[in-house]
C-alpha positions as CSV (number, residue, x, y, z in Angstrom):
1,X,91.9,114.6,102.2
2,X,95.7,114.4,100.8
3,X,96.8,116.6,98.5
4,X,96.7,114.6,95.4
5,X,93.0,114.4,96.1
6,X,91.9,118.1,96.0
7,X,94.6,118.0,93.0
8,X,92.0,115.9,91.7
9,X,89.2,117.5,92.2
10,X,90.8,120.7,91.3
11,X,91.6,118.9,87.6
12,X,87.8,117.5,87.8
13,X,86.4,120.8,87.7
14,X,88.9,122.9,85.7
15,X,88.0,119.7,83.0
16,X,84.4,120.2,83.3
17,X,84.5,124.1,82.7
18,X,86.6,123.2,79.8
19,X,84.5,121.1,78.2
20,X,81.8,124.0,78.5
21,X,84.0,126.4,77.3
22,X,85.2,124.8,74.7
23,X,82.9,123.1,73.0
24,X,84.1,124.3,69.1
25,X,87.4,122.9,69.8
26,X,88.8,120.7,67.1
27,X,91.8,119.0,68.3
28,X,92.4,117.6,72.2
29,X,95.6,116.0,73.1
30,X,95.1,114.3,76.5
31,X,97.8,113.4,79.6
32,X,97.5,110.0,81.7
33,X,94.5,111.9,83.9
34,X,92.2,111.1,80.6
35,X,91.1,107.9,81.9
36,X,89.8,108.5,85.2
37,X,88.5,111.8,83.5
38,X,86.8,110.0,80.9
39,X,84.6,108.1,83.2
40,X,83.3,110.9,84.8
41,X,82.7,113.4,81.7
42,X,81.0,112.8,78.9
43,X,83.7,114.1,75.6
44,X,80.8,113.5,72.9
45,X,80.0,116.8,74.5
46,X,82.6,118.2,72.4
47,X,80.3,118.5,69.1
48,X,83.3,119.5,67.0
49,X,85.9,117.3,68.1
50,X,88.1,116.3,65.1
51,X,91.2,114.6,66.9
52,X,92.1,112.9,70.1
53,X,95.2,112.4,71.0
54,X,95.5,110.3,74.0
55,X,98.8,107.7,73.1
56,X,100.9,107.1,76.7
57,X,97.7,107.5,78.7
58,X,97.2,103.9,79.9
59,X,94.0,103.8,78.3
60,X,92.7,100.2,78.4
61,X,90.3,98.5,76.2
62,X,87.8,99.5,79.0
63,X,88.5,102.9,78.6
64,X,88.2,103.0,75.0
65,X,84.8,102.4,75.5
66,X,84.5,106.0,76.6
67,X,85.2,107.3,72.6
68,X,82.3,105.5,71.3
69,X,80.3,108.7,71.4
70,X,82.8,111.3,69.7
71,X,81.1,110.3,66.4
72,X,82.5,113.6,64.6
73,X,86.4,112.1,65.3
74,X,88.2,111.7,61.9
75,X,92.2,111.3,63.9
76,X,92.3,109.0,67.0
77,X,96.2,108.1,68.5
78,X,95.7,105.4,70.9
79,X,99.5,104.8,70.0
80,X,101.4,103.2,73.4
81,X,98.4,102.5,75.4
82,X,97.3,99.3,76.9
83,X,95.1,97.7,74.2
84,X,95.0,94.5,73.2
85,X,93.6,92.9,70.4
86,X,89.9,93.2,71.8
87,X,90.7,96.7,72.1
88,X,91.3,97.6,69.2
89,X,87.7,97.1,67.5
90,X,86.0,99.0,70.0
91,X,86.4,102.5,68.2
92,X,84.8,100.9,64.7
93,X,82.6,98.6,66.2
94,X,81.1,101.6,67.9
95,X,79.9,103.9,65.2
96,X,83.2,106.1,64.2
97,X,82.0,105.7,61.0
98,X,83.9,108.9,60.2
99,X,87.0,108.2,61.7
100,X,89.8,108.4,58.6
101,X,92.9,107.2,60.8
102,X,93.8,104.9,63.9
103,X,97.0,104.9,65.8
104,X,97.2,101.6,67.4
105,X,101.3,102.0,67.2
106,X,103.1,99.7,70.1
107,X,99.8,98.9,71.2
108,X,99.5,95.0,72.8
109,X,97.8,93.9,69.4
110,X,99.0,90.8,67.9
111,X,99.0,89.6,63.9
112,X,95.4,88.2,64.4
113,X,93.9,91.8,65.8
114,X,95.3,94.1,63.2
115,X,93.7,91.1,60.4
116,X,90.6,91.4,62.3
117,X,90.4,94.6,62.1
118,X,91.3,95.3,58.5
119,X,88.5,93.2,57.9
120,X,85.8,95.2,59.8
């Protein structure tokens, strides 16, 4: 195994002990790791999550998918990442009924998306 790969692992399981550790923790700002990261471990875990930051972390509208769960999230940055207009809904569309503000700042989402989503 190269060394980026136990560098991964070692990241998997530091992330995982984190997550237990921490599960009061309000605020989470996240580096490009968060989307393979995000697949594997569950963040609704985080029962007091408030904020996500995750903007410049080539998060796709696939990998949205994996906030739909934080339902306690009032702050979400999802500025400079790779969504597009379907994207974009995927936060609201999944139950953040709570969430109060959404970065979507130099985000691939055209006129159309951000009128879509106003409307939701």
């Amino acid at each position: 195994m190269a060394d980026t790969g136990l560098d991964l692992i070692t990241s998997i399981f530091f992330f995982s002990e984190v997550i237990m550790v921490y599960q009061s923790l309000r605020c989470l700002t996240l580096t490009i790791a968060i989307a393979l990261l995000m697949m594997i471990w569950n963040l609704s875990q985080l029962k007091n999550l408030k904020e996500l930051e995750v903007s410049s972390s080539k998060v796709t509208d696939h990998g949205v998918t994996f906030f739909k769960d934080i339902v306690t999230l009032l702050y979400l940055n999802l500025s400079r990442c790779n969504l597009t207009d379907n994207g974009c809904f995927v936060p609201l569309n999944a139950g953040l009924n709570n969430l109060e503000s959404l970065n979507l700042d130099s985000c691939r989402i055209r006129d159309n998306g951000l009128i879509n989503l106003a409307v939701k």
